[in-house]
N, CA, C and O atoms as a Tinker XYZ file with bonds, in Angstrom:
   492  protein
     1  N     98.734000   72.053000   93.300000    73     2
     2  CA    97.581000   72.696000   92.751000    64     1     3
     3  C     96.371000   72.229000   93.551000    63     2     4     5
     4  O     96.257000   71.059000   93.916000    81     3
     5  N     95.234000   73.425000   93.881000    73     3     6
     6  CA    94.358000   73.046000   94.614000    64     5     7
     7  C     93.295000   73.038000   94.055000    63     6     8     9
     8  O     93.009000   74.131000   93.566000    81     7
     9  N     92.326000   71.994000   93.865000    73     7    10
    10  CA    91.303000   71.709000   93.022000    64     9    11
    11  C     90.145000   71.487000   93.484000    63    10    12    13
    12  O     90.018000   70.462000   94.152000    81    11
    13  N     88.826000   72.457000   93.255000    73    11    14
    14  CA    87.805000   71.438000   94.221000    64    13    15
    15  C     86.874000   71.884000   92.642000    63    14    16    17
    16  O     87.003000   72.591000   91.643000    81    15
    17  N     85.802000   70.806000   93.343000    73    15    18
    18  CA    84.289000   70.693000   92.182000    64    17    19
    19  C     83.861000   71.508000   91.888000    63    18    20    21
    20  O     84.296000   72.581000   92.307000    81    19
    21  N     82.926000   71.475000   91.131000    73    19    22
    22  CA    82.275000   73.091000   90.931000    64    21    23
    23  C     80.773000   72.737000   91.726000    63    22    24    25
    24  O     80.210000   71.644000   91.799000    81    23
    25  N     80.337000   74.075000   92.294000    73    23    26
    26  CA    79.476000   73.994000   93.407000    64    25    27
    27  C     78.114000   73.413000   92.625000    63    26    28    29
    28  O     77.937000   73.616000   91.423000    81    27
    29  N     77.242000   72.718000   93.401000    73    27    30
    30  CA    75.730000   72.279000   93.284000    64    29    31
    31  C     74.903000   73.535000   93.720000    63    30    32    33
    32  O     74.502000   73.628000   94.880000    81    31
    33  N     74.670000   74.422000   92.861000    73    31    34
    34  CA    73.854000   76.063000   93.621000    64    33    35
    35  C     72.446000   74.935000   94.169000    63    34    36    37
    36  O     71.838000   75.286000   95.180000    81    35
    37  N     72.035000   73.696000   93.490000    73    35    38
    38  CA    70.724000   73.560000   94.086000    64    37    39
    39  C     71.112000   73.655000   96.096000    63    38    40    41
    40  O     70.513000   74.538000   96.710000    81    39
    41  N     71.688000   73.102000   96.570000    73    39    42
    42  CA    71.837000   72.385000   97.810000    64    41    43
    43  C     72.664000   74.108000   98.548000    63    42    44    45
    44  O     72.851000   74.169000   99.764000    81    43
    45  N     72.856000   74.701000   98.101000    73    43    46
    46  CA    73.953000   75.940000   98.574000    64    45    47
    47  C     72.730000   76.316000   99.604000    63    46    48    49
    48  O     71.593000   76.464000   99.154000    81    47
    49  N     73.016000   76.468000  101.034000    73    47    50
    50  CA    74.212000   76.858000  101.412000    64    49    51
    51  C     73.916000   75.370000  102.134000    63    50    52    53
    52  O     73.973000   75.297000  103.361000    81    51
    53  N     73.719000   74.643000  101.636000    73    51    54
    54  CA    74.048000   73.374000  102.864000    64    53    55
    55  C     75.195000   72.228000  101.843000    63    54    56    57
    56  O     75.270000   71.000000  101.896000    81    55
    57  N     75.795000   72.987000  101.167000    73    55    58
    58  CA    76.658000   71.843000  100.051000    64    57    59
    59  C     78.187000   71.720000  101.090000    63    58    60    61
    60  O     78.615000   72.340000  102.064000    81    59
    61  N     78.660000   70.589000  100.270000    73    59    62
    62  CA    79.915000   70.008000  100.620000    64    61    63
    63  C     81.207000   69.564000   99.913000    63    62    64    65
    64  O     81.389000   68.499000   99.322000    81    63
    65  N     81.974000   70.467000  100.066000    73    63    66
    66  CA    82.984000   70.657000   98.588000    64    65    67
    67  C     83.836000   69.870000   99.294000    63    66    68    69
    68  O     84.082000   69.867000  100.500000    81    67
    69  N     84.512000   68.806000   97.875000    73    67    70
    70  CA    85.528000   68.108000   98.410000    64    69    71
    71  C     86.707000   68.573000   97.443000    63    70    72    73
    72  O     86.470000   68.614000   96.235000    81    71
    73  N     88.184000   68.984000   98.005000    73    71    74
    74  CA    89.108000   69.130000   96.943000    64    73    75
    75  C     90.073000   68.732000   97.025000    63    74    76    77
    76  O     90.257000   68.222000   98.131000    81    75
    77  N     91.298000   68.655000   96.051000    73    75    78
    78  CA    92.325000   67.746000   95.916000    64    77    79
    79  C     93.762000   69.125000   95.843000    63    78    80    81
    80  O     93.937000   70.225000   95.318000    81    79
    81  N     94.407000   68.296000   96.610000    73    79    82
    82  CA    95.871000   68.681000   96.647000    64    81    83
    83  C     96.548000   67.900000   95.780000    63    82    84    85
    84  O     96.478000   66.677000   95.906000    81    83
    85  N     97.379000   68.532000   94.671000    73    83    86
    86  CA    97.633000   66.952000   94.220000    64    85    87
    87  C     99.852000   67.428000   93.797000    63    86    88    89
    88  O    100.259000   68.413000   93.182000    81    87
    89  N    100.316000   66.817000   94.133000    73    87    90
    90  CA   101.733000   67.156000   93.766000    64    89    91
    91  C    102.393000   66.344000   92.885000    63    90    92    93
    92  O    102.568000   65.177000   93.236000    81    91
    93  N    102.856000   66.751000   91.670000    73    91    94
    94  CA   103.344000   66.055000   90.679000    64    93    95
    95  C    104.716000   66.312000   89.698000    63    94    96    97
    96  O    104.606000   67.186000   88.838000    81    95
    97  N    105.432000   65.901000   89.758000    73    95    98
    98  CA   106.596000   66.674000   88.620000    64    97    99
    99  C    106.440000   66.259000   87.069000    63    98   100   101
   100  O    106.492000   65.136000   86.567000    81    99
   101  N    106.221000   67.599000   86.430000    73    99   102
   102  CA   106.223000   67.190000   85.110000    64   101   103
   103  C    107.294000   66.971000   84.626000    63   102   104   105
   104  O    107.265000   66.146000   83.713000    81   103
   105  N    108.864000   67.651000   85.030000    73   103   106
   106  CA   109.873000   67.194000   84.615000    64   105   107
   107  C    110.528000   66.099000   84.854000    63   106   108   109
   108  O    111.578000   66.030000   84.215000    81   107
   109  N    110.282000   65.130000   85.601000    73   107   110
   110  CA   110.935000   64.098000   85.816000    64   109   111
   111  C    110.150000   62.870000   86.025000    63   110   112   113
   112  O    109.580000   63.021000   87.106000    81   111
   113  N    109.740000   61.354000   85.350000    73   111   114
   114  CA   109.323000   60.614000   85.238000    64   113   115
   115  C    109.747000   59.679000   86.476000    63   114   116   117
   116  O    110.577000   60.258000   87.178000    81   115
   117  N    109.402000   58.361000   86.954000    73   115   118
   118  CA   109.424000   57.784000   87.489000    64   117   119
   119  C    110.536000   57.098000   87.744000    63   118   120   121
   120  O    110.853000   56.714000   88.870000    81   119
   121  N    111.261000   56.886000   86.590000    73   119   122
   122  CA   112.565000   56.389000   86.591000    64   121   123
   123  C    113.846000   57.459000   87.701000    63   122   124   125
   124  O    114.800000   57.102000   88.393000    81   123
   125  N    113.228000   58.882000   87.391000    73   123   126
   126  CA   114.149000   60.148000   87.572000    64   125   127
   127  C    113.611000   59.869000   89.418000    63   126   128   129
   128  O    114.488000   59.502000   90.201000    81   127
   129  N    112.324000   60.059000   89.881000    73   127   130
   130  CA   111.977000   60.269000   90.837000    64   129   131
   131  C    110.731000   59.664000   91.237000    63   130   132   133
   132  O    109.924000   59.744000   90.311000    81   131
   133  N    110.246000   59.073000   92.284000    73   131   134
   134  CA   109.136000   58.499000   92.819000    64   133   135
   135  C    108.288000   59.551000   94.126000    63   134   136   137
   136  O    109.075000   59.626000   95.069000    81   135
   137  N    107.488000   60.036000   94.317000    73   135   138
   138  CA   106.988000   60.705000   95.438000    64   137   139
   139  C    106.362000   59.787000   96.297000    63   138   140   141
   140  O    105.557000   58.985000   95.824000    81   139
   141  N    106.634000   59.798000   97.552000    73   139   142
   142  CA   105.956000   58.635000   98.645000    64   141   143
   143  C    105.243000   60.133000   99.898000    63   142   144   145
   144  O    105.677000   61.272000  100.069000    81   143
   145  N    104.356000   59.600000  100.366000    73   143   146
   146  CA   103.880000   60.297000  101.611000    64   145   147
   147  C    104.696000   59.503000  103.215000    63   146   148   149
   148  O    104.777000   58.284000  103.365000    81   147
   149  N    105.118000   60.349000  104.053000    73   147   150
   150  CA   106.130000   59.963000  105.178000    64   149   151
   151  C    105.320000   59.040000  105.709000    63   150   152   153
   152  O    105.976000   58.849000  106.733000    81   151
   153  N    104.386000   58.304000  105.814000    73   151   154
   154  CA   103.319000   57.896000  107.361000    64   153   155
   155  C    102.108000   57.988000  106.508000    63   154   156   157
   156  O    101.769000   58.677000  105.546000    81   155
   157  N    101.489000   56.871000  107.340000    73   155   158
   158  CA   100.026000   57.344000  107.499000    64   157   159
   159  C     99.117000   58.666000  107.940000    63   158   160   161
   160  O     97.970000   58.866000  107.541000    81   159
   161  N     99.967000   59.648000  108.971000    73   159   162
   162  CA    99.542000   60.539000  109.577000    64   161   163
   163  C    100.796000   61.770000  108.671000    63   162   164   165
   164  O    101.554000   62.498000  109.313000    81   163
   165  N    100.752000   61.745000  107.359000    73   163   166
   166  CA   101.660000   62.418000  106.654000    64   165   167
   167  C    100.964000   63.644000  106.511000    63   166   168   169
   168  O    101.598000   64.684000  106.687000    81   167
   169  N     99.418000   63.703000  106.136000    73   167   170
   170  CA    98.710000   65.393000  106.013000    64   169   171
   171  C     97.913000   65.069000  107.391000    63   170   172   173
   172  O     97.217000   64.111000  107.729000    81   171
   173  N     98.379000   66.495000  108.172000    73   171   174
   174  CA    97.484000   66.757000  109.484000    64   173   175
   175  C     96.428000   68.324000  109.010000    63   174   176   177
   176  O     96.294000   68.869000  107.915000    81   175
   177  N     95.993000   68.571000  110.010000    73   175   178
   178  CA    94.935000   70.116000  109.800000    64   177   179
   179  C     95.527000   70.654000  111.085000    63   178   180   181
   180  O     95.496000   69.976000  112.112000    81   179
   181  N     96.020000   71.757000  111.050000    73   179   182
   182  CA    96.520000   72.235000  112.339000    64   181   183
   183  C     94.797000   72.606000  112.733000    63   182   184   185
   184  O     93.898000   73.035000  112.009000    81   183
   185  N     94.810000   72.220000  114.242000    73   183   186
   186  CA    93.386000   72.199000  115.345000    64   185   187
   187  C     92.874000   73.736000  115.231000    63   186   188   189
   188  O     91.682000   74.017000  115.103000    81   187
   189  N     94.060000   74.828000  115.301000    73   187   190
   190  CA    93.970000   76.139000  115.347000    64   189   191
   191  C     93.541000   77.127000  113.627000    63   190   192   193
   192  O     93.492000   78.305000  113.274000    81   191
   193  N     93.355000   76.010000  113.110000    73   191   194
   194  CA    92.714000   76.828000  111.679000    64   193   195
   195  C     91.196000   76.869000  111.413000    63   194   196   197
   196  O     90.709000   75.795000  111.058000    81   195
   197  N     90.523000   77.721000  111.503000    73   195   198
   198  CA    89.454000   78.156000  111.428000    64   197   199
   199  C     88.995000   78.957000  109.736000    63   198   200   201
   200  O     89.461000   79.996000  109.268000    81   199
   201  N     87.993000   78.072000  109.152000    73   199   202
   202  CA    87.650000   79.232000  107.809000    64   201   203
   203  C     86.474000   79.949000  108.501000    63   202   204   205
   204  O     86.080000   79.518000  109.584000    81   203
   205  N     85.996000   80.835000  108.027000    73   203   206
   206  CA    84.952000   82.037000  108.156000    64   205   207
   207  C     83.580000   81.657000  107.574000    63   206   208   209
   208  O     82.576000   82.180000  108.057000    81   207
   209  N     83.469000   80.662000  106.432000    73   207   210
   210  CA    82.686000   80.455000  105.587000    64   209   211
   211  C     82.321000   78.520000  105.542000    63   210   212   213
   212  O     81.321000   78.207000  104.894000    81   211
   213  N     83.183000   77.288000  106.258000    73   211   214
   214  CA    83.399000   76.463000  105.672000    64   213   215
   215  C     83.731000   75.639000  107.425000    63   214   216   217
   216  O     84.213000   76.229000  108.392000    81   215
   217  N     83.449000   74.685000  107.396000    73   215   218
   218  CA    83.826000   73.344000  108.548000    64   217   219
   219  C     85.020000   72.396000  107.819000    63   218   220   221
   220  O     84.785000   71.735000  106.807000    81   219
   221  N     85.936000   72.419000  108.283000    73   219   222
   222  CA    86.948000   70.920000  107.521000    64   221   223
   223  C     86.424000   70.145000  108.097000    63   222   224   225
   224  O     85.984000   70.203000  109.245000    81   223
   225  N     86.401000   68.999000  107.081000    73   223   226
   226  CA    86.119000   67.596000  107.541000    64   225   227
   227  C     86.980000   66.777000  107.239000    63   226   228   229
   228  O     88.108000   67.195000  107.502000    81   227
   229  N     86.951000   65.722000  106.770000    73   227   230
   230  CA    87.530000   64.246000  106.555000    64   229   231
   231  C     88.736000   65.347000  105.519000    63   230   232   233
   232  O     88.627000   66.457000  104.997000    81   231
   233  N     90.167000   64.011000  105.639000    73   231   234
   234  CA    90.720000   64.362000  105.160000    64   233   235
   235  C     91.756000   62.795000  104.374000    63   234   236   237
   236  O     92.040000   61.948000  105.222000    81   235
   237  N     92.070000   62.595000  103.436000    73   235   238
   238  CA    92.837000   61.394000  103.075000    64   237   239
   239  C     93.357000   61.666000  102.013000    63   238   240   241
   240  O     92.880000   62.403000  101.150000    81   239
   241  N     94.790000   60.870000  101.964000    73   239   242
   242  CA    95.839000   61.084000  101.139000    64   241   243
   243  C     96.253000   59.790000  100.277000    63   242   244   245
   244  O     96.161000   58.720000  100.880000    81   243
   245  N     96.631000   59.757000   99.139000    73   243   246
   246  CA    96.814000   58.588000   98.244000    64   245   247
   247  C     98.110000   58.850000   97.555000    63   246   248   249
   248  O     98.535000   59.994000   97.714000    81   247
   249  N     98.822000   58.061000   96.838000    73   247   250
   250  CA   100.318000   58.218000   95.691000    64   249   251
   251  C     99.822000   57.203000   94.800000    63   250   252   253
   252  O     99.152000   56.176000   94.910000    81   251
   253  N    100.290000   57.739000   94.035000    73   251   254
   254  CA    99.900000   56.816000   92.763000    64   253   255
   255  C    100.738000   57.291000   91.658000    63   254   256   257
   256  O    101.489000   58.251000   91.835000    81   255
   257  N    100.635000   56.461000   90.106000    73   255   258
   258  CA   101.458000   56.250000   89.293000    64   257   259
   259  C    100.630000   56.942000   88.103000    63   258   260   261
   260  O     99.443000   56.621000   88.040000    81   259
   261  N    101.165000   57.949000   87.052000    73   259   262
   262  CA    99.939000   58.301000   85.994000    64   261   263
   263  C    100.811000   58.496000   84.756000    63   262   264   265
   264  O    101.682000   59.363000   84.687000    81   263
   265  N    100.510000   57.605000   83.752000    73   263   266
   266  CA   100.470000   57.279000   82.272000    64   265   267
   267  C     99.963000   58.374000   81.746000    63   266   268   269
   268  O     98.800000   58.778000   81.760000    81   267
   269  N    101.580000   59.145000   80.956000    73   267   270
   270  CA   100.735000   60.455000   80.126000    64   269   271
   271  C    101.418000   59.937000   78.870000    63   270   272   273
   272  O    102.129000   58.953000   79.075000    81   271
   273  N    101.374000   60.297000   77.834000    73   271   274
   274  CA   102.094000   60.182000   76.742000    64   273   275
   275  C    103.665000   60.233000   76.614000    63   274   276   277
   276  O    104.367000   59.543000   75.876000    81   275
   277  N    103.944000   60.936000   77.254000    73   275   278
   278  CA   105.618000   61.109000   77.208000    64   277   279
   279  C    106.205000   60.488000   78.305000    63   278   280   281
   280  O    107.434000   60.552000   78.314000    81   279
   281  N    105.470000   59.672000   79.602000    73   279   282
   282  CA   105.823000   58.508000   80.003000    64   281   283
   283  C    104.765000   58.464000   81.642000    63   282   284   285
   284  O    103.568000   58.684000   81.826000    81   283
   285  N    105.789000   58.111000   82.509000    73   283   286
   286  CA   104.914000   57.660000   83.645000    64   285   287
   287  C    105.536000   58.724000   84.887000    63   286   288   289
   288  O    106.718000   59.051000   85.001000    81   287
   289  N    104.491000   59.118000   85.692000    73   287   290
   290  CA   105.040000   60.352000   86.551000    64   289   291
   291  C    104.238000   59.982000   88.168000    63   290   292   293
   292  O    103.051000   59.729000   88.376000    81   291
   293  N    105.093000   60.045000   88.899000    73   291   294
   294  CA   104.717000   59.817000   90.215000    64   293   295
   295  C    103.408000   61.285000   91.355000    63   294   296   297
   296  O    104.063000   62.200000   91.853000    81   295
   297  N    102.272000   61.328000   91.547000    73   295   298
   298  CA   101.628000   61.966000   92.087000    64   297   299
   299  C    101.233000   61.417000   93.288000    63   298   300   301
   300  O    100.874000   60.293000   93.639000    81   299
   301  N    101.423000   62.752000   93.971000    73   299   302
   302  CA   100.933000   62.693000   95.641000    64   301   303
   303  C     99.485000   63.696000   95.371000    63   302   304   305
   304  O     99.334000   64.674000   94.639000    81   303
   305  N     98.423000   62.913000   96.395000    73   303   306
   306  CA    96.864000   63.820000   96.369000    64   305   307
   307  C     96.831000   62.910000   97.450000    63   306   308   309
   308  O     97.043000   61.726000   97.711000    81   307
   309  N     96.240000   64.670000   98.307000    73   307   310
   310  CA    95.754000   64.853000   99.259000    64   309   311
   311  C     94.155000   65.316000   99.253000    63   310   312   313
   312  O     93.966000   66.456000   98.830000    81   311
   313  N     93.066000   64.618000   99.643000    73   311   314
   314  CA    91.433000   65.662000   99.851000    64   313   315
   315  C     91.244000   66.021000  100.531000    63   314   316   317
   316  O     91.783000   65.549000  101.532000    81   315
   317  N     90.560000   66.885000  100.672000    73   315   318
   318  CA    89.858000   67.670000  101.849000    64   317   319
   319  C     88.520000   68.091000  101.631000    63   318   320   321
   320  O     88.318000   68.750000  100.610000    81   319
   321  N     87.578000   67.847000  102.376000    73   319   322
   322  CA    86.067000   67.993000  102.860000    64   321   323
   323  C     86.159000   69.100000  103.365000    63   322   324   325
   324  O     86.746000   69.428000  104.396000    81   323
   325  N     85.154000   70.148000  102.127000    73   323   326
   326  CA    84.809000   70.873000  103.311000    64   325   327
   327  C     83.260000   71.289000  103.309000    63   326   328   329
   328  O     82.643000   71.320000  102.245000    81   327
   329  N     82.638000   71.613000  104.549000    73   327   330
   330  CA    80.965000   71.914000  104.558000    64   329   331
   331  C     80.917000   73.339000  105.079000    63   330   332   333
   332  O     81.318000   73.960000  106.063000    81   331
   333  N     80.208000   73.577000  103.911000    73   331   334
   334  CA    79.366000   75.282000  104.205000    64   333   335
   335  C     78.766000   75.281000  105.666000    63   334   336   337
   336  O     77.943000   74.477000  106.102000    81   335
   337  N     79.349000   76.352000  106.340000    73   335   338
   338  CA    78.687000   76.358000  107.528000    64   337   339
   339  C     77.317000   77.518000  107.424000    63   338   340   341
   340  O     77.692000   78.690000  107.450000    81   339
   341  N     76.332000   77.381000  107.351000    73   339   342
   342  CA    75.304000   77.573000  106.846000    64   341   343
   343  C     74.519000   79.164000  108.385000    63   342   344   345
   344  O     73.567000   79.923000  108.200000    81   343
   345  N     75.268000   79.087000  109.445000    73   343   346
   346  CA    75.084000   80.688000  110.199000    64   345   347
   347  C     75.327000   81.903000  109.825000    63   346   348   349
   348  O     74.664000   82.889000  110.147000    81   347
   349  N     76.527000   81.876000  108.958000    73   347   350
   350  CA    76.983000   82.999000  108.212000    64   349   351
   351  C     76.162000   83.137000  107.250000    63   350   352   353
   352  O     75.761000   84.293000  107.380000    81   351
   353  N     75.673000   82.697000  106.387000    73   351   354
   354  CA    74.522000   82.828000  105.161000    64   353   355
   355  C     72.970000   83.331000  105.885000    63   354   356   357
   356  O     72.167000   84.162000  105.461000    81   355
   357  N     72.915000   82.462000  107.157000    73   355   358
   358  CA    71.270000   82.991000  107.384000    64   357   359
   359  C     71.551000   84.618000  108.331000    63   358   360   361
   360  O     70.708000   85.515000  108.365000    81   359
   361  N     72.755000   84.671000  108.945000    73   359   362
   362  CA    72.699000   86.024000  109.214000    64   361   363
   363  C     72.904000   87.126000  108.374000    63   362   364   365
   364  O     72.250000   88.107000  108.726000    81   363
   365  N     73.651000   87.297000  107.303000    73   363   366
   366  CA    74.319000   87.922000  106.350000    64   365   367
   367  C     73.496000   87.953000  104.656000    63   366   368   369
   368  O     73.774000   88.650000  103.679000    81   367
   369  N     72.458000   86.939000  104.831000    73   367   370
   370  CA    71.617000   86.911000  103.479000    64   369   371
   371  C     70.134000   86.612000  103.734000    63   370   372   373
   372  O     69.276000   87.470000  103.530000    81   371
   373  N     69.791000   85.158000  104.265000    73   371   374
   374  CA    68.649000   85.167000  104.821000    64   373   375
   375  C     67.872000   85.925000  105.460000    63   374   376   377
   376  O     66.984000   86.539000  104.870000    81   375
   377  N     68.107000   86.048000  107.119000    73   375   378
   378  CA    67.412000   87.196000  107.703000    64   377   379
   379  C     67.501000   88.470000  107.217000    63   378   380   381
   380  O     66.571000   89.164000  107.629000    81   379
   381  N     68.391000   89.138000  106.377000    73   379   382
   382  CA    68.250000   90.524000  106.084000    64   381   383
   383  C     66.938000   90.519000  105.054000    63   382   384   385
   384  O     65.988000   91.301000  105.091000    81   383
   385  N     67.141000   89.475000  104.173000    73   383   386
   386  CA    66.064000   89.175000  103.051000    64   385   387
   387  C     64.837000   89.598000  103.753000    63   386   388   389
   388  O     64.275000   90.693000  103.757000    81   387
   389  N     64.525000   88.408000  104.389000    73   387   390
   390  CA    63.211000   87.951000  105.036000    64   389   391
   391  C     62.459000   89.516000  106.130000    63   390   392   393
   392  O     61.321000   89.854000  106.457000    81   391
   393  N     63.913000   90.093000  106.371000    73   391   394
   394  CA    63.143000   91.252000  107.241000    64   393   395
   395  C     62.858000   92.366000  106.404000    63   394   396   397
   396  O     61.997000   93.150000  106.801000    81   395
   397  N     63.615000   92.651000  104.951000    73   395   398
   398  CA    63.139000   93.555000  104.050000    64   397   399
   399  C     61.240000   92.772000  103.424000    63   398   400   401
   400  O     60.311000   93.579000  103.407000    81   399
   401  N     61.132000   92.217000  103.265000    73   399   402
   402  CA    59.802000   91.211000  103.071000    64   401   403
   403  C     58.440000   91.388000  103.900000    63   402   404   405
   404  O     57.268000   91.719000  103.717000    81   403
   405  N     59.385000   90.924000  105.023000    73   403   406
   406  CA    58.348000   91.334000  106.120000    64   405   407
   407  C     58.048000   93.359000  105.884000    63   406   408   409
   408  O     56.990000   93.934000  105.626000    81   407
   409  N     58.928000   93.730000  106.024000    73   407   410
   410  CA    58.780000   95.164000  106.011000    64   409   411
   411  C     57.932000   95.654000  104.865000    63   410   412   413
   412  O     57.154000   96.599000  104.997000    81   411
   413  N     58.076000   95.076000  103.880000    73   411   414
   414  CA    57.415000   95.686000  102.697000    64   413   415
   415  C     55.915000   95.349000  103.398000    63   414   416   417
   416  O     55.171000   96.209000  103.868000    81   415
   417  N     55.660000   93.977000  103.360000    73   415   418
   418  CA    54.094000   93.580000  103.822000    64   417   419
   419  C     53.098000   94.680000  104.742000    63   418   420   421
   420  O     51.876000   94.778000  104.860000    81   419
   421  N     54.273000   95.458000  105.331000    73   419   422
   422  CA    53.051000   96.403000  106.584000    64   421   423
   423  C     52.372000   96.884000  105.699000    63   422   424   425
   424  O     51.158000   96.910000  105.900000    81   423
   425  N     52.922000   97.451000  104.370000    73   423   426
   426  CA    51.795000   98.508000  103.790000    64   425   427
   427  C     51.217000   98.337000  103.251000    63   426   428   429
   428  O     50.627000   99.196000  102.597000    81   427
   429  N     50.956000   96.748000  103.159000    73   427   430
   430  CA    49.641000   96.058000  103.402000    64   429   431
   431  C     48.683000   96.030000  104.179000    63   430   432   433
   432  O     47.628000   95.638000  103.681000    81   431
   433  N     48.668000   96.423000  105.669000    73   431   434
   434  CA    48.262000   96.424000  106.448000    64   433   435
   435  C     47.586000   97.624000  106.868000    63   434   436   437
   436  O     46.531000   97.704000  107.496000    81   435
   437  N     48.467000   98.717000  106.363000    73   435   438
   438  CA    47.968000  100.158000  106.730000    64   437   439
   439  C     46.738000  100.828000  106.156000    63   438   440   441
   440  O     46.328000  100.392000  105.081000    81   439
   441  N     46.023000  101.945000  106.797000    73   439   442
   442  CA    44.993000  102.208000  105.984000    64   441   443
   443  C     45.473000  102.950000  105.170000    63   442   444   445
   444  O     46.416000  103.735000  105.263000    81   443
   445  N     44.350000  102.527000  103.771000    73   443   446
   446  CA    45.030000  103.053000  102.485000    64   445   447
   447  C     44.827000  104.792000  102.950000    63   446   448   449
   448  O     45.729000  105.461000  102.446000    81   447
   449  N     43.871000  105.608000  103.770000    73   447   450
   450  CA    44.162000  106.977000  103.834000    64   449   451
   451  C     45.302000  107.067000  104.010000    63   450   452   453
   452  O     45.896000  107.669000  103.115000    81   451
   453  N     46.131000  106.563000  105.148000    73   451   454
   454  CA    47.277000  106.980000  106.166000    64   453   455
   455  C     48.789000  107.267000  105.168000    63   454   456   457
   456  O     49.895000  106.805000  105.447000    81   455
   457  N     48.469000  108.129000  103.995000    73   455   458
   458  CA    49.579000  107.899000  102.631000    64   457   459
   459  C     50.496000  108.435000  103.723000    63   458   460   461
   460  O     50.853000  107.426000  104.331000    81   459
   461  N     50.999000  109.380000  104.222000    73   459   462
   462  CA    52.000000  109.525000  104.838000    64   461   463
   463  C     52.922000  108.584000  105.640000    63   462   464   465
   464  O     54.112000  108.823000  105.844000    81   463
   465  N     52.119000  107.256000  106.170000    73   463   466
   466  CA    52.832000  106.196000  107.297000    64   465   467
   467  C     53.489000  105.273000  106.057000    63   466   468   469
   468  O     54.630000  104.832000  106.196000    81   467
   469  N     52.627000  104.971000  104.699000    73   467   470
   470  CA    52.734000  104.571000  103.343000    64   469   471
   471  C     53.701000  104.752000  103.022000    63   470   472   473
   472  O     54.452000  103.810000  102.767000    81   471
   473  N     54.157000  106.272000  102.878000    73   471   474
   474  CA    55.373000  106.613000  102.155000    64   473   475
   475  C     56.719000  106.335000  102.930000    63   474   476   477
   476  O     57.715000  105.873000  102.372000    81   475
   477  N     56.636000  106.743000  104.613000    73   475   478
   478  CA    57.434000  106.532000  105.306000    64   477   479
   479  C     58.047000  104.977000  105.373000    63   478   480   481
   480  O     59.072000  104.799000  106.031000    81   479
   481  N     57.493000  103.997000  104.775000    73   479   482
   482  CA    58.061000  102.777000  104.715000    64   481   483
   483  C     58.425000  102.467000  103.636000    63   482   484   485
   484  O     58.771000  101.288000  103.561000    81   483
   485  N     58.528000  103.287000  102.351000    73   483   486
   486  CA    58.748000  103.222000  101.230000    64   485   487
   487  C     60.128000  103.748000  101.284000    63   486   488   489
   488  O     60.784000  103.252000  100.368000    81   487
   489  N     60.938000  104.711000  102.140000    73   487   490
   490  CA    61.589000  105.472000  102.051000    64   489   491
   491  C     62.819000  104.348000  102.789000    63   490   492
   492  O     63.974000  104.732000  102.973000    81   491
């Protein structure tokens, strides 16, 4: 199951989501089965994966032991960092914004006779 935080809208688009891989069997307790990670170098990022929206960063993996009521169950979690890459937002939201803005402002500028140049930027 893949789990990340819920976003900080203050900091968007410059935020940094961290989320968890985490692998666990509910059917079988510790006694039944233990999960270990192979190595230190057990989760890699293949070099050739690219998101559209996001930079991977840091990545680290832990096993550990978790006390539920009906007994003790072995979990593997893996995190992963990831940062908003913040070009896609200023081309795709920002600048379109900022140039509808700017655009409105000319007819500010125009003489109030000239209703025809007026309307033409309204349109």
């Amino acid at each position: 199951m893949l789990m990340c935080h819920p976003t900080i809208s203050r900091q968007f688009p410059l935020d940094i989501q961290e989320c968890a891989l985490e692998i666990e069997s509910y059917g079988y307790s510790t006694r039944d089965i233990i999960y270990h990670w192979h190595g230190p170098n057990a989760v890699t990022i293949d070099e050739n994966v690219h998101l559209a929206h996001f930079s991977i960063g840091d990545h680290y993996h832990i096993e550990r032991v978790i006390s539920l009521s009906t007994g003790n169950y072995s979990r593997l979690s893996a995190y992963f960092t990831f940062k908003r890459n913040i070009g896609f937002y200023l081309i795709q939201i920002y600048f379109p914004s900022s140039l509808i803005v700017v655009i409105s402002w000319v007819s500010f500028w125009l003489n109030r006779e000239a209703v025809q140049a007026r309307v033409a930027i309204g349109k």
